[in-house]
C-alpha positions, 0 to 999 in steps of 0.5 A, a space after each residue: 107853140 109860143 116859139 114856133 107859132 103861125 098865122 095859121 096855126 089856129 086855122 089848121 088845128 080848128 079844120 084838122 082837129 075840130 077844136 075850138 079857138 079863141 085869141 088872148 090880145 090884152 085879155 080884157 074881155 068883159 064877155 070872156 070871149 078872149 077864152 073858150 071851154 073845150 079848146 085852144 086859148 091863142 095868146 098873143 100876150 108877149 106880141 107888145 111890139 108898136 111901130 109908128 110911122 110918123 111920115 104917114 101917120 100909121 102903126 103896125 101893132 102886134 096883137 098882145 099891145 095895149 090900149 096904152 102902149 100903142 098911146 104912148 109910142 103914138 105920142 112920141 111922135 105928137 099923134 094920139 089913138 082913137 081908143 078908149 080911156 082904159 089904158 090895160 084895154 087891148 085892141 085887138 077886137 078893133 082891127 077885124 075890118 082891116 085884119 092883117 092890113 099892110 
Protein backbone atom coordinates (compact mmCIF):
# COMPACT_ATOMS: atom_id res chain seq x y z
CA UNK A 1 0.00 0.00 0.00
CA UNK A 2 2.88 2.21 0.67
CA UNK A 3 3.83 2.45 -3.04
CA UNK A 4 0.36 2.71 -4.59
CA UNK A 5 -1.36 4.65 -2.02
CA UNK A 6 -4.34 7.41 -2.54
CA UNK A 7 -6.00 10.16 -0.90
CA UNK A 8 -8.59 8.01 -1.12
CA UNK A 9 -7.78 5.01 -0.07
CA UNK A 10 -8.74 5.15 3.71
CA UNK A 11 -12.22 6.54 2.51
CA UNK A 12 -12.79 3.62 0.02
CA UNK A 13 -11.81 0.88 2.52
CA UNK A 14 -13.91 2.81 5.69
CA UNK A 15 -17.30 2.99 3.37
CA UNK A 16 -16.52 -0.47 1.41
CA UNK A 17 -14.99 -2.27 4.26
CA UNK A 18 -16.18 -0.95 7.37
CA UNK A 19 -12.79 -0.69 8.97
CA UNK A 20 -11.75 1.79 10.88
CA UNK A 21 -8.79 4.14 10.19
CA UNK A 22 -6.70 6.28 11.86
CA UNK A 23 -3.36 8.62 10.11
CA UNK A 24 0.35 8.25 11.56
CA UNK A 25 2.00 11.87 10.69
CA UNK A 26 4.91 12.16 13.18
CA UNK A 27 3.17 9.56 15.53
CA UNK A 28 3.28 11.63 18.55
CA UNK A 29 0.01 11.09 20.13
CA UNK A 30 0.03 11.59 23.75
CA UNK A 31 -3.99 10.04 23.20
CA UNK A 32 -2.90 7.44 20.98
CA UNK A 33 -5.20 8.66 18.32
CA UNK A 34 -2.54 8.21 15.66
CA UNK A 35 -3.43 4.01 16.01
CA UNK A 36 -6.75 2.44 16.22
CA UNK A 37 -7.92 -1.43 17.35
CA UNK A 38 -9.77 -3.26 14.76
CA UNK A 39 -8.63 -1.36 11.68
CA UNK A 40 -6.22 0.60 9.29
CA UNK A 41 -3.09 2.63 10.67
CA UNK A 42 -2.36 5.27 7.64
CA UNK A 43 1.16 6.07 7.81
CA UNK A 44 2.52 8.81 6.21
CA UNK A 45 5.84 8.53 7.89
CA UNK A 46 8.07 8.33 4.69
CA UNK A 47 5.78 11.54 3.32
CA UNK A 48 9.02 13.98 5.24
CA UNK A 49 8.94 16.47 2.02
CA UNK A 50 8.96 20.46 2.83
CA UNK A 51 8.53 23.00 0.10
CA UNK A 52 9.05 26.84 1.29
CA UNK A 53 7.94 29.45 -0.87
CA UNK A 54 9.96 32.34 0.40
CA UNK A 55 8.24 34.85 -2.31
CA UNK A 56 5.09 34.10 -0.64
CA UNK A 57 6.03 33.13 2.46
CA UNK A 58 3.93 29.85 2.43
CA UNK A 59 5.03 25.68 2.61
CA UNK A 60 3.56 22.68 1.24
CA UNK A 61 4.27 19.74 3.88
CA UNK A 62 3.63 16.16 3.59
CA UNK A 63 1.93 14.49 6.29
CA UNK A 64 5.10 12.47 7.79
CA UNK A 65 7.42 16.03 8.33
CA UNK A 66 7.98 17.02 11.70
CA UNK A 67 7.62 19.88 13.70
CA UNK A 68 11.49 20.29 13.24
CA UNK A 69 11.94 19.73 9.51
CA UNK A 70 9.35 21.73 8.35
CA UNK A 71 11.38 24.82 11.20
CA UNK A 72 14.58 24.17 9.66
CA UNK A 73 13.71 24.31 5.75
CA UNK A 74 11.59 27.59 7.09
CA UNK A 75 14.75 29.05 8.37
CA UNK A 76 16.96 28.81 5.25
CA UNK A 77 14.84 31.05 4.00
CA UNK A 78 14.86 33.56 7.26
CA UNK A 79 11.05 32.65 8.36
CA UNK A 80 10.04 30.74 11.50
CA UNK A 81 6.72 28.13 12.26
CA UNK A 82 4.12 28.89 14.33
CA UNK A 83 4.65 25.28 16.29
CA UNK A 84 5.78 24.15 19.47
CA UNK A 85 8.77 23.62 20.99
CA UNK A 86 9.26 19.57 20.43
CA UNK A 87 10.88 19.45 17.58
CA UNK A 88 9.95 15.23 16.93
CA UNK A 89 6.25 16.64 17.18
CA UNK A 90 4.45 16.02 13.71
CA UNK A 91 1.84 18.60 12.59
CA UNK A 92 -0.65 16.94 11.03
CA UNK A 93 -3.27 17.41 13.76
CA UNK A 94 -2.70 21.37 12.96
CA UNK A 95 -4.07 21.73 9.24
CA UNK A 96 -7.88 20.26 9.46
CA UNK A 97 -9.13 23.57 8.96
CA UNK A 98 -7.07 24.10 5.60
CA UNK A 99 -6.88 20.30 4.72
CA UNK A 100 -5.62 19.86 1.56
CA UNK A 101 -5.31 23.85 0.97
CA UNK A 102 -3.54 24.83 -2.45
Amino acid sequence: MRRYFRCDLGSRLREEKGLKVSVRGGGHSVSGSCVVDDGMVVDLGLMRGVWVDPRTQTARVQGGATWGEFDREAQLFGLATPGGRISTTGWIHTWWRHWLAE
